[in-house]
N, C-alpha and C positions, 0 to 999 in steps of 0.2 A: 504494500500500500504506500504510495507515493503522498510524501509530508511537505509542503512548501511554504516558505516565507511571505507575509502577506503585510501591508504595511494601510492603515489609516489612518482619517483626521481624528481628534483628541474627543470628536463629539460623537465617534463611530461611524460619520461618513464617510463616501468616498474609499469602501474598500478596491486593494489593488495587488494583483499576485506579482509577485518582486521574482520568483525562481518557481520552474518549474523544469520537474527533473523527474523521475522513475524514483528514485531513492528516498531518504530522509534525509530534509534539510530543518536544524532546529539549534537552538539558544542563539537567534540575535541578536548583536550587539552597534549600538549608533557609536557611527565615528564622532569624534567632539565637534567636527563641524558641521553633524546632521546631514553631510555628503553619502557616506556610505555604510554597507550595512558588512557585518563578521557574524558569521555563521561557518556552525560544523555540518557534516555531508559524509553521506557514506554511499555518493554517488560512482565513486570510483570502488569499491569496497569496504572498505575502513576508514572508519573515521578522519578529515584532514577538516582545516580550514578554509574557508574560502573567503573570499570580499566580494560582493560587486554593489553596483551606486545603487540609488535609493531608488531608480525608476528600472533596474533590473539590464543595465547596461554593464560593458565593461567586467565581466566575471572573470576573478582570479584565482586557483590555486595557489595559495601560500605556504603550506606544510605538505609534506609528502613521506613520510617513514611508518612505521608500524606498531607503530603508540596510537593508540584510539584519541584523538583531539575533537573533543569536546564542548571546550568551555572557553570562548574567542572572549575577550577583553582588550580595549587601545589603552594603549598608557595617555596621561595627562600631557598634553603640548607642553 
């Protein structure tokens, strides 16, 4: 069952699917400048991190090893 990142406004409108993938995509996390989103994926297999922007552009693979990653966190600017 396919899990995807889905992002709305503060008043529940306006929902919007940010990824969509065959896998599980889960624990979102806002970059500090509200640009992009870090989520884990176990779209490839195992668990890794990914980024992509707020409107579902720009998808990145960041981790790639065989530690189950999880739990995405930006450090403070």
């Amino acid at each position: 069952m396919a899990v995807d990142v889905h992002v709305m406004d503060v008043d529940g409108s306006h929902l919007r699917r940010v990824t969509n993938d065959t896998g599980t995509d889960m624990n979102p996390s806002w970059s500090p400048d509200g640009q992009w989103l870090a989520f884990a994926s176990n779209r490839d297999g195992d668990f890794e991190i990914y980024i992509v922007q707020a409107d579902g552009k720009g998808l990145r693979k960041l981790t790639d090893n065989t530690a189950g990653d999880t739990e995405p966190a930006w450090s403070p600017r």
